[in-house]
BALOBA-1460 file (C-alpha; in Angstrom, 3 decimals):
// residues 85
<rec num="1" residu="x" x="10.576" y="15.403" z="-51.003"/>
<rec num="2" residu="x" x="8.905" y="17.429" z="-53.438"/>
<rec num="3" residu="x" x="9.381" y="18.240" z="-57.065"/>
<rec num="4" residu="x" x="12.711" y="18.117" z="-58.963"/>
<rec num="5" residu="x" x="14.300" y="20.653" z="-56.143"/>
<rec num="6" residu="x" x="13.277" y="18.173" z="-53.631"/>
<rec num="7" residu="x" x="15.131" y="15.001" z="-55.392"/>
<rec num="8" residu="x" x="17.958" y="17.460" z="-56.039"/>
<rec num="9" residu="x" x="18.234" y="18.234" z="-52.433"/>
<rec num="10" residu="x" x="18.148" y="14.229" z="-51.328"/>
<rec num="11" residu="x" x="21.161" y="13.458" z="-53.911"/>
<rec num="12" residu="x" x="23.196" y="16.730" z="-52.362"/>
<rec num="13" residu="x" x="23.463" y="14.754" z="-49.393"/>
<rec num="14" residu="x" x="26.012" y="12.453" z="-50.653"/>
<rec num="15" residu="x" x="27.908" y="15.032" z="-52.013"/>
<rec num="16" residu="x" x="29.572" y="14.995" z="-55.162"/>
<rec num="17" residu="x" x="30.907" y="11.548" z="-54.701"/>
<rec num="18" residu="x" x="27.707" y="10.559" z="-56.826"/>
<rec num="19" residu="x" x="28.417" y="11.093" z="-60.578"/>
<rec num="20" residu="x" x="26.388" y="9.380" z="-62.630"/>
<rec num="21" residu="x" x="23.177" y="7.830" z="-62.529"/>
<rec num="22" residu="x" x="21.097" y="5.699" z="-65.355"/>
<rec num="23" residu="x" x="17.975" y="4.003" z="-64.753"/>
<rec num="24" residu="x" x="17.528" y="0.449" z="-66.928"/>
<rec num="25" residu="x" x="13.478" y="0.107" z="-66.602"/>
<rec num="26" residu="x" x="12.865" y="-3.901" z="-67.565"/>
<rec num="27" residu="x" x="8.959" y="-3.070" z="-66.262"/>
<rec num="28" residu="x" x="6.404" y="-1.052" z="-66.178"/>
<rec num="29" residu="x" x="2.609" y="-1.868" z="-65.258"/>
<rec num="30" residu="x" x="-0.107" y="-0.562" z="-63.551"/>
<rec num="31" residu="x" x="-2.792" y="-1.588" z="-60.839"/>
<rec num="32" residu="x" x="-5.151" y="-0.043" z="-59.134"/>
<rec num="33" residu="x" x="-3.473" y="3.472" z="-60.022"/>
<rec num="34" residu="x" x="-0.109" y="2.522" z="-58.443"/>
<rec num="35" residu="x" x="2.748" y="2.565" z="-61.618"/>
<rec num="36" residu="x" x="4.693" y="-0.519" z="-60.304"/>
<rec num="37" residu="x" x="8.410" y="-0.491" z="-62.155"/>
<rec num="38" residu="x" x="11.363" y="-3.307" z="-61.844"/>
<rec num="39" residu="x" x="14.785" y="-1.374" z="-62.981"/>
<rec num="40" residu="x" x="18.600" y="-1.480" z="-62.953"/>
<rec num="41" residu="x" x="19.900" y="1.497" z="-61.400"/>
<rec num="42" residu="x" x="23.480" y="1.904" z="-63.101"/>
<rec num="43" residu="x" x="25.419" y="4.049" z="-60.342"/>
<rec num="44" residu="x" x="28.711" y="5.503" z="-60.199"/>
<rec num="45" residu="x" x="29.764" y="6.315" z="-56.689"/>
<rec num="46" residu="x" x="33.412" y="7.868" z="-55.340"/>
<rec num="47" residu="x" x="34.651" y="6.175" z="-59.042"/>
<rec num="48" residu="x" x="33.179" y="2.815" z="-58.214"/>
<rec num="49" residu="x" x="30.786" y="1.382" z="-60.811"/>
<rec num="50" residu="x" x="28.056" y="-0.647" z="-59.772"/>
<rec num="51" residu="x" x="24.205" y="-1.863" z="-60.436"/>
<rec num="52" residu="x" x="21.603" y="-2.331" z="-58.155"/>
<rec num="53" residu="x" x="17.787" y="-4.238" z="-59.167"/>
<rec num="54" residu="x" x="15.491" y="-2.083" z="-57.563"/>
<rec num="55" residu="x" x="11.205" y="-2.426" z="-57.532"/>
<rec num="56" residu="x" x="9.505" y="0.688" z="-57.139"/>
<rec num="57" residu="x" x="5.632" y="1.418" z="-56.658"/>
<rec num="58" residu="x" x="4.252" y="5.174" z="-56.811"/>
<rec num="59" residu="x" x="0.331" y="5.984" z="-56.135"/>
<rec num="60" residu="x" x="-0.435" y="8.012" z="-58.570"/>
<rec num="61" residu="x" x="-3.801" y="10.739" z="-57.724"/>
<rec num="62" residu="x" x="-5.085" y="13.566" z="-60.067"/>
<rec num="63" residu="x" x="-1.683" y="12.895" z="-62.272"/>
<rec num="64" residu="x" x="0.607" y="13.474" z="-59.581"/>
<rec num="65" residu="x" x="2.831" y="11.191" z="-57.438"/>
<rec num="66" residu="x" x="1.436" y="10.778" z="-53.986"/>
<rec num="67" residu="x" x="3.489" y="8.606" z="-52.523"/>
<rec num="68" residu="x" x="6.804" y="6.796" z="-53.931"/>
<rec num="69" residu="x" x="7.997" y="3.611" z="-51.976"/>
<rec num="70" residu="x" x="11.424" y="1.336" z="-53.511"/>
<rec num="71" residu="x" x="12.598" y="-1.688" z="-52.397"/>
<rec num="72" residu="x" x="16.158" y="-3.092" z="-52.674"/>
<rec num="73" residu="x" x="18.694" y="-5.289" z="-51.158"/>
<rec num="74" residu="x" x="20.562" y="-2.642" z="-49.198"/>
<rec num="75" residu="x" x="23.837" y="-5.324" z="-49.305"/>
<rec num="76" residu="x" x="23.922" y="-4.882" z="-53.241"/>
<rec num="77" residu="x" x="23.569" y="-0.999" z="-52.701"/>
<rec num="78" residu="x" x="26.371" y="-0.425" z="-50.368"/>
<rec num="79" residu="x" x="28.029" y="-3.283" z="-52.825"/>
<rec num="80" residu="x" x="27.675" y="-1.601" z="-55.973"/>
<rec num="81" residu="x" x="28.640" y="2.008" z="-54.147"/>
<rec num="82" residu="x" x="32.254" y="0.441" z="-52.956"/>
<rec num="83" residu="x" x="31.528" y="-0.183" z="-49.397"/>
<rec num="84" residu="x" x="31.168" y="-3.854" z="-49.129"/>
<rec num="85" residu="x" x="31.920" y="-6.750" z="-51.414"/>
């Protein structure tokens, strides 16, 4: 995706059963130009309230994101979304 259109066009996809989002960065660092983040994302999904830990690493070249890669336990994101429990 790119650019704010491009993240709004991912999050259409789920319709609006997504209604709130808040990132909790704990954090921040970088190496070797990638900005490496640990963060609570807060998520509120088809009225179900949940939090997910998620790591995230984005290269970062002539001060733009290049590429954008997250890890997290896709159990505790289907949890916190009311799927699973």
């Amino acid at each position: 995706m790119v650019g704010p259109q491009g993240m709004l066009a991912h999050t259409a996809r789920l319709g609006n059963k997504l209604s709130a989002v808040k990132f909790t960065v704990r954090n921040i660092g970088v190496v070797n130009g990638t900005v490496m983040t640990e963060r609570i994302d807060h998520i509120k999904f088809n009225g179900v309230q949940g939090a997910v830990p998620v790591f995230g690493a984005m290269v970062i070249e002539n001060g733009k994101i290049q590429q954008w890669r997250e890890y997290f336990d896709h159990h505790q994101m289907l949890s916190a979304m009311g799927f699973v429990k």
